[in-house]
VONU-284024 format. One record per residue (C-alpha): residue number from 1; residue in three letters; x, y, z. Coordinates in pm, 1 decimal, padded with zeros to 6 digits. Layout:
! VONU-284024
[r NUM,ALA,[X,Y,Z]]
...
! end
This chain:
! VONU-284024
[r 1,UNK,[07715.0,03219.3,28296.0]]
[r 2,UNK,[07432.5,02931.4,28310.5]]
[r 3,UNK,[07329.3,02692.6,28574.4]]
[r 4,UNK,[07034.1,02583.1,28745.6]]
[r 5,UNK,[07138.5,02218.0,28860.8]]
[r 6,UNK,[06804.5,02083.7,28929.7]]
[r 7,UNK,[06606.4,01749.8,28912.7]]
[r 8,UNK,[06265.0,01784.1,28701.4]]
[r 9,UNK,[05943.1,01660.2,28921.4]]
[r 10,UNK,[05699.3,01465.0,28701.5]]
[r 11,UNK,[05445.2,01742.7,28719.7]]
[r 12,UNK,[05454.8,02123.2,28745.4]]
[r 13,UNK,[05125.5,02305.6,28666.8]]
[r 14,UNK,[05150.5,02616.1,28903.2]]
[r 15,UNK,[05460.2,02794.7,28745.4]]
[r 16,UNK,[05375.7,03096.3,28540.2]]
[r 17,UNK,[05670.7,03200.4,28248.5]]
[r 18,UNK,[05626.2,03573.2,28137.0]]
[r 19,UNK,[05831.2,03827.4,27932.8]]
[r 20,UNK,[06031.7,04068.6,28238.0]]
[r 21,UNK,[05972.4,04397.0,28275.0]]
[r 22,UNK,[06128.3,04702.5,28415.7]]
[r 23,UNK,[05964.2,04615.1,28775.7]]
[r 24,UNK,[06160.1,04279.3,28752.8]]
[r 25,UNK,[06511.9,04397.7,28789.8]]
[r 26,UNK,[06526.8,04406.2,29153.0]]
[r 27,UNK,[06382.5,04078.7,29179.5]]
[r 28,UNK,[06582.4,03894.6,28872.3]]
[r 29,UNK,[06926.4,04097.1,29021.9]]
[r 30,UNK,[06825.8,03883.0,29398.7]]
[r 31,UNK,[06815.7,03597.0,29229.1]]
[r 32,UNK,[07108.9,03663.6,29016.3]]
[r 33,UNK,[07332.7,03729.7,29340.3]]
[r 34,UNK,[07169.4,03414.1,29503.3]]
[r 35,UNK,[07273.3,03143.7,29209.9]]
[r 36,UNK,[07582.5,03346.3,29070.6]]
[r 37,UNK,[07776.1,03302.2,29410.0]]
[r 38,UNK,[07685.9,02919.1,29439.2]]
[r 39,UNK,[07960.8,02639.1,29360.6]]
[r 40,UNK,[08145.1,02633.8,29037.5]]
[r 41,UNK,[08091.9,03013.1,28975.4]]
[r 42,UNK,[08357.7,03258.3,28990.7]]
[r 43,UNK,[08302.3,03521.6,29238.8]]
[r 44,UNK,[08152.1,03874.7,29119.5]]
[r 45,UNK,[08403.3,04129.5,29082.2]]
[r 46,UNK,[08134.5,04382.2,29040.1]]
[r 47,UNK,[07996.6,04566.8,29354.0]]
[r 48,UNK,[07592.1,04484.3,29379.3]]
[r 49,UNK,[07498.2,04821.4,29266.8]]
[r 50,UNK,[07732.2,04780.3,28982.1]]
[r 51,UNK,[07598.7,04433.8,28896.6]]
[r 52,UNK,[07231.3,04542.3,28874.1]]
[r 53,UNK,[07334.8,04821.3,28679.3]]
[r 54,UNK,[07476.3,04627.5,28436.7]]
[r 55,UNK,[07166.6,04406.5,28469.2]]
[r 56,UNK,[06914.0,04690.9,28380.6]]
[r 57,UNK,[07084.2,04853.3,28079.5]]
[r 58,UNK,[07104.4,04443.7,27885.2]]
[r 59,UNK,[06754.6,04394.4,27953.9]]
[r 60,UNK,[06644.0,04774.2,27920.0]]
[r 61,UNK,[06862.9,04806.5,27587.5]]
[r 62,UNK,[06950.0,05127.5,27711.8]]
[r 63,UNK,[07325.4,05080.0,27813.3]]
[r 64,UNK,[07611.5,04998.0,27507.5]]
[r 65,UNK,[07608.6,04666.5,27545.7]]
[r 66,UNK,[07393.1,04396.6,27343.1]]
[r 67,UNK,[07038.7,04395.9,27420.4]]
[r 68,UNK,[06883.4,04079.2,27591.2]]
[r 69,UNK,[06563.3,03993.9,27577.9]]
[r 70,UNK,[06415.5,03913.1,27940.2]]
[r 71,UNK,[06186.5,03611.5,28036.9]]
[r 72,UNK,[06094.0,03533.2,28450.2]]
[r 73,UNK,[05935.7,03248.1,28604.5]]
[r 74,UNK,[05717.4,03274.3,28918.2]]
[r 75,UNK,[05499.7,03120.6,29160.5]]
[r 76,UNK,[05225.7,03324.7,29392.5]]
[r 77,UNK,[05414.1,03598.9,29202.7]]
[r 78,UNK,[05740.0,03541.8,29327.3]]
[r 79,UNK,[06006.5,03512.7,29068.2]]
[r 80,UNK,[06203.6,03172.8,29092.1]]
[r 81,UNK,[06422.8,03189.6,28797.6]]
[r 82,UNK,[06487.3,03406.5,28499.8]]
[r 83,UNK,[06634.2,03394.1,28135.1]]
[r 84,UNK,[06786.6,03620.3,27888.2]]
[r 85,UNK,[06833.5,03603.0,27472.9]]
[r 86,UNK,[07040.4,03730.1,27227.0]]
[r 87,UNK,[06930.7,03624.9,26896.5]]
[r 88,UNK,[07005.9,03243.7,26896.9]]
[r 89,UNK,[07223.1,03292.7,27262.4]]
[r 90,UNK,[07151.7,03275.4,27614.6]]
[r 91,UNK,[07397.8,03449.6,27826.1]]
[r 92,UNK,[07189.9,03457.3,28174.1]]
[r 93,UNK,[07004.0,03150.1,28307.1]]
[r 94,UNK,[06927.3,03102.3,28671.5]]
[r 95,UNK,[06709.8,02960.0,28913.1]]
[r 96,UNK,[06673.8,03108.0,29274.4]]
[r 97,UNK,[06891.6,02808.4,29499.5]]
[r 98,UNK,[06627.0,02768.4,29701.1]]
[r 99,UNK,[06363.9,02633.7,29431.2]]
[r 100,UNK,[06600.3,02423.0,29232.8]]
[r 101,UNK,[06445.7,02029.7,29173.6]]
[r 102,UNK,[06120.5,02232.3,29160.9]]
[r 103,UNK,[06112.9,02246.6,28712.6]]
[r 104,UNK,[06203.4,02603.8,28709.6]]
[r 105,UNK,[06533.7,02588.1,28509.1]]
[r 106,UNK,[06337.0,02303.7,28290.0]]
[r 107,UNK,[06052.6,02534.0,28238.8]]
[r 108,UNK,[06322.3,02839.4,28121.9]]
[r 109,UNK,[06497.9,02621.5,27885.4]]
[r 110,UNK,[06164.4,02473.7,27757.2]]
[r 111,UNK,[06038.0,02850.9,27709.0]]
[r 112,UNK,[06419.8,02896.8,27529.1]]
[r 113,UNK,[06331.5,02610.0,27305.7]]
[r 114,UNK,[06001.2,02733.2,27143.7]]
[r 115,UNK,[06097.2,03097.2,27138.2]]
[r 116,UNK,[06425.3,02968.3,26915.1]]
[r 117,UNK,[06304.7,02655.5,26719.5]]
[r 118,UNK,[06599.2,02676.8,26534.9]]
[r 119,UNK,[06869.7,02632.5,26803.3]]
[r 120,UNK,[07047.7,02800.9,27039.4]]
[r 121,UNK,[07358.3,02820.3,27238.1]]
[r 122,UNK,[07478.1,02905.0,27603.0]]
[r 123,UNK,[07836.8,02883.2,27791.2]]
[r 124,UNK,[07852.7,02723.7,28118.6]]
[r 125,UNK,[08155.0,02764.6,28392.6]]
[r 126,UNK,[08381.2,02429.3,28358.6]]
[r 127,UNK,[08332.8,02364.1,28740.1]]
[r 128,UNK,[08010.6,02379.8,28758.2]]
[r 129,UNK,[07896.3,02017.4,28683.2]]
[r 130,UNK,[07536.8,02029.7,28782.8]]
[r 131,UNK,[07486.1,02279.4,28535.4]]
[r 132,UNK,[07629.3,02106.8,28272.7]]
[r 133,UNK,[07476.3,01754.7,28369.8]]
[r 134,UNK,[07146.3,01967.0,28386.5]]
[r 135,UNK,[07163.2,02098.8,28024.0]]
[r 136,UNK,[07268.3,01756.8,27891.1]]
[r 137,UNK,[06918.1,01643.8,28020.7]]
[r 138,UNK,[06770.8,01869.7,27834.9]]
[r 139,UNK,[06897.7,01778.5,27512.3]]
[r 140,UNK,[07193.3,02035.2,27480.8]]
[r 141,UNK,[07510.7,01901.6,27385.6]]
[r 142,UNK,[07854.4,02026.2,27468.2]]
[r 143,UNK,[08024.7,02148.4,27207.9]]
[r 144,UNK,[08391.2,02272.3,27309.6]]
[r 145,UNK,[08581.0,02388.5,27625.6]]
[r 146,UNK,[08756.8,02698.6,27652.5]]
[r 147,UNK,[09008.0,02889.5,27903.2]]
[r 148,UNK,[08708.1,03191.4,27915.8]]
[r 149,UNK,[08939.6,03449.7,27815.2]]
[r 150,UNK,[08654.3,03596.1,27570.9]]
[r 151,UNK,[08426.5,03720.1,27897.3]]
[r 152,UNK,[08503.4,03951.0,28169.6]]
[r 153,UNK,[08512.2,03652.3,28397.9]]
[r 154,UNK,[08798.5,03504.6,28226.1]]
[r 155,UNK,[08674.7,03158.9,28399.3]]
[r 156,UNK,[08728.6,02826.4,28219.0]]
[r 157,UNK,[08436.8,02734.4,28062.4]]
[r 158,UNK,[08191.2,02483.4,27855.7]]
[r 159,UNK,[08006.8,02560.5,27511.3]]
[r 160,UNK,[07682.6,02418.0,27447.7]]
[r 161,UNK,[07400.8,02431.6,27197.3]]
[r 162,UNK,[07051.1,02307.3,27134.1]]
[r 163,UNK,[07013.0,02223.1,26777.3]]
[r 164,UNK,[06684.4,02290.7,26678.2]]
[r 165,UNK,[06415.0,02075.4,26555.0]]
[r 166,UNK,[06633.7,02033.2,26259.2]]
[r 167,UNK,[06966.7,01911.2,26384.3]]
[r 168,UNK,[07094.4,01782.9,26105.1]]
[r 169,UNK,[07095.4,02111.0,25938.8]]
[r 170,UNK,[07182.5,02313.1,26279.1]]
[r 171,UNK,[07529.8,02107.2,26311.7]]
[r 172,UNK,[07569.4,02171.6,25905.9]]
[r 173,UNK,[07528.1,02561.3,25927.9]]
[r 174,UNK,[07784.4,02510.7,26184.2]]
[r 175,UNK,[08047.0,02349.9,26054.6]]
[r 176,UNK,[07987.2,02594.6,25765.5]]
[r 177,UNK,[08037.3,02875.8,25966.4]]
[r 178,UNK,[08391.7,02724.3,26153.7]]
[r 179,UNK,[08501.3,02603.1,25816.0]]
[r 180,UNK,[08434.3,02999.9,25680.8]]
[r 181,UNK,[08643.8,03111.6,26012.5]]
[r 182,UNK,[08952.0,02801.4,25890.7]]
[r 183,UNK,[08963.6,02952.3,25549.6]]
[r 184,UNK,[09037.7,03287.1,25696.2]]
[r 185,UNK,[09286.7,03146.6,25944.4]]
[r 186,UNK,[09432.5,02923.2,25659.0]]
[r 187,UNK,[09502.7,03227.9,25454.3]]
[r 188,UNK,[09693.7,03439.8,25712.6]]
[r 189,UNK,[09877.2,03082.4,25804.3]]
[r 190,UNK,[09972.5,03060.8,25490.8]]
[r 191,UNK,[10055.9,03431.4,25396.4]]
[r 192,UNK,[10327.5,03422.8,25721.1]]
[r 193,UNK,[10517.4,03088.0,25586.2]]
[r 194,UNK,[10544.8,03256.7,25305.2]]
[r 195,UNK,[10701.9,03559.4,25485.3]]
[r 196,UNK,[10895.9,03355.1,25682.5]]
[r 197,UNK,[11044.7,03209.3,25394.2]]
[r 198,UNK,[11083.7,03504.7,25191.2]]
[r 199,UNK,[11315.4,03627.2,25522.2]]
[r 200,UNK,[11517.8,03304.8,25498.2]]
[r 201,UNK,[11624.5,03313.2,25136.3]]
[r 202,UNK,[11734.0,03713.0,25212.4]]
[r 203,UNK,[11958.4,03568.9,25478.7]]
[r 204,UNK,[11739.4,03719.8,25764.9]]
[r 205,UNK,[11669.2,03435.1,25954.8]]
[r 206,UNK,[11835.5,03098.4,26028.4]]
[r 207,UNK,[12123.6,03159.6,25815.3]]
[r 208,UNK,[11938.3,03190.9,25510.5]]
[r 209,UNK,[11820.5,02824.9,25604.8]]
[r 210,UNK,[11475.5,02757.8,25379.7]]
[r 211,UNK,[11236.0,02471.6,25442.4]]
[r 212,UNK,[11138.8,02310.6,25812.9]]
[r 213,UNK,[11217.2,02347.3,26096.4]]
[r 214,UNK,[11105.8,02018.6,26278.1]]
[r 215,UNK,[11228.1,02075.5,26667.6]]
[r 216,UNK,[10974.7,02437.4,26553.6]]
[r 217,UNK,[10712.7,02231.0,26453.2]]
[r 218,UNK,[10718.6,01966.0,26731.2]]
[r 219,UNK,[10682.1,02278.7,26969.6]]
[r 220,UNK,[10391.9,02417.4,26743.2]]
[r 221,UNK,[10193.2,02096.0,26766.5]]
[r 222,UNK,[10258.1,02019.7,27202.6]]
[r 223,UNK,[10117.8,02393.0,27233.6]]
[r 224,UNK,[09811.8,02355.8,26999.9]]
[r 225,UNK,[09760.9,02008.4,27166.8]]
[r 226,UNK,[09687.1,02214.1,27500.4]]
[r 227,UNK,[09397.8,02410.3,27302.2]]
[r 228,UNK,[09303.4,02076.5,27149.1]]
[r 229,UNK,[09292.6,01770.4,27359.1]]
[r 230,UNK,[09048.8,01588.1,27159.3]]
[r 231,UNK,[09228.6,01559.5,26886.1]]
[r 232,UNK,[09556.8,01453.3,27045.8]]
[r 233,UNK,[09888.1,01492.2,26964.0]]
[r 234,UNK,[09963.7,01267.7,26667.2]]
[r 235,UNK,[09675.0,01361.8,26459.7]]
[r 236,UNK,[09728.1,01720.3,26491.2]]
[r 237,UNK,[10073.7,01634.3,26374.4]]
[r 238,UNK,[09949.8,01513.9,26114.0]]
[r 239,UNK,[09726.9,01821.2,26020.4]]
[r 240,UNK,[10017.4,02070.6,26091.4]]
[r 241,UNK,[10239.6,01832.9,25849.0]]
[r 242,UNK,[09988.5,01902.1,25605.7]]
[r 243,UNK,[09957.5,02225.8,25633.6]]
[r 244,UNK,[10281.7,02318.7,25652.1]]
[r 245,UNK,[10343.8,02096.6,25358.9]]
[r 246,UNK,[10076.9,02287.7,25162.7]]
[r 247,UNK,[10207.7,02627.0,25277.7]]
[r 248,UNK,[10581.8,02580.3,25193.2]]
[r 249,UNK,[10411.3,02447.2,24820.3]]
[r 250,UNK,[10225.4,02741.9,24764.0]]
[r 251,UNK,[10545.0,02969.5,24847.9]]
[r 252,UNK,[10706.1,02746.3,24623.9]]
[r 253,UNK,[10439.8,02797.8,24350.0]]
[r 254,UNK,[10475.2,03184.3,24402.5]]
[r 255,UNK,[10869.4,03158.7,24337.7]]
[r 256,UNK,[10810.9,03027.4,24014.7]]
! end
C-alpha cells in the first residue's frame, strides 16, 4: 500500500529524514488518511480510530502484528511523508498530497535504499499508475501482478523490488528462493497424480480409465493462463505437458 506519484525537482536541500517516534503517530496517521484515500487506492474499511490504532502498535511493536520500523520526512517540522520497514519490505510509503513533486517520496525511497543496500521490495495497488510510474523512476522494477487476496485489502495489486547494489546476485537469491517454493509445489503435484491414478486403476474414478485426460488438461492450462498472462497459453501447455508427462512416469516408476 505504496504511492507517492511525484516529479523530483533538481534540488532539495531543506528536507530533514529522521527515525519516527511515538509523538509522530498522529501526524504520520494525517498523512496516511490524506494519500490512502487518493486515486487508485481502495477505500479504508477501518474507522480512523481503528486505522491509527493499527498504525501505533506496527510502529510501536507493541500490537501482534510484525513490527515496522518508522522513518518521517519534514520541513519547518512538519511531516510531509513517512516510511515503514520490515526487514528487506516496505509495506507503508506515503507522501502528504499536498507536497507531492516536492522530492519527498524520492527522499523516502533514497533513505529505503541505504538503510537496505541489499534490496528491497514493496506492493503497489494495480490502479494506481503514478505510483508505479514513480517507483520505476527510481530504479524498482515490477516484478509480478496479483489479485491481492494475501492483504486485508484484497485489491489487485503490483510487486516490485529494488535489487540492491548487487543485482545480479539479488535476482539469483530470488529465483533460488521461487525455485525452493516449485520444488515443494512439484512434489504435492506430483504426489496427487499419483493418487489420482492409484483411484483409477481401483475403478474409483473414470471407469477405471488410467492415463490423460486432455479436455482436463486443456481446462487446467485456460485457468492457470488467467494467473499467468505472461507466459501465455501455449507455452504453459507446454509446461503442464511436461509435467504431467513426468508425473504419470514417476507413478509409473512406483508401479514397478
Amino acid at each position: 500500500m505504496t504511492g507517492p506519484d511525484e516529479e523530483l525537482p533538481e534540488e532539495v536541500t531543506d528536507l530533514v529524514v529522521r527515525p519516527g517516534t511515538p509523538e509522530d503517530v498522529d501526524a504520520v496517521h494525517a498523512v496516511l488518511l490524506a494519500a490512502g484515500s487518493g486515486p487508485g487506492h481502495p477505500p479504508e474499511r477501518r474507522t480512523p480510530e481503528e486505522s491509527r490504532a493499527w498504525l501505533a502498535e506496527r510502529v510501536s511493536g507493541t500490537g501482534s502484528g510484525e513490527h515496522q520500523e518508522l522513518w518521517v520526512a519534514e520541513r519547518d517540522g512538519r511531516v510531509l511523508g513517512f516510511v515503514t520497514m520490515a526487514d528487506a519490505w516496505v509495506p507503508l510509503l506515503f507522501v502528504d498530497p499536498d507536497h507531492q513533486g516536492e522530492g519527498v517520496g524520492h527522499g523516502l525511497v533514497e533513505l529505503v535504499k541505504a538503510l537496505r543496500p541489499d534490496g528491497f521490495g514493496l506492493r503497489v495497488h494495480q490502479d494506481n499508475t503514478g505510483a508505479r510510474a514513480f517507483y520505476r523512476r527510481q530504479g524498482l522494477v515490477e516484478l509480478e501482478s496479483t489479485d491481492g487476496s494475501a492483504y486485508d485489502d484484497g485489491w489487485p495489486d503490483t510487486r516490485l523490488a529494488w535489487p540492491g547494489h548487487d543485482p545480479l546476485a539479488w535476482w539469483r537469491s530470488s529465483i533460488d528462493d521461487v525455485d525452493d517454493e516449485l520444488a515443494v509445489l512439484l512434489a504435492r503435484r506430483t504426489a496427487l497424480t499419483a493418487a489420482v491414478q492409484d483411484l483409477k486403476a481401483a475403478g474409483g474414478g473414470d471407469g477405471g480409465r488410467r492415463g490423460r485426460d486432455p479436455e482436463r488438461e486443456a481446462e487446467i492450462v485456460r485457468r492457470m493462463s488467467a494467473h499467468a498472462p505472461g507466459l501465455g497459453t501455449e507455452r504453459l501447455a507446454r509446461v503442464m505437458d511436461a509435467l504431467i508427462t513426468e508425473s504419470l512416469a514417476a507413478w509409473e516408476d512406483r508401479q514397478r
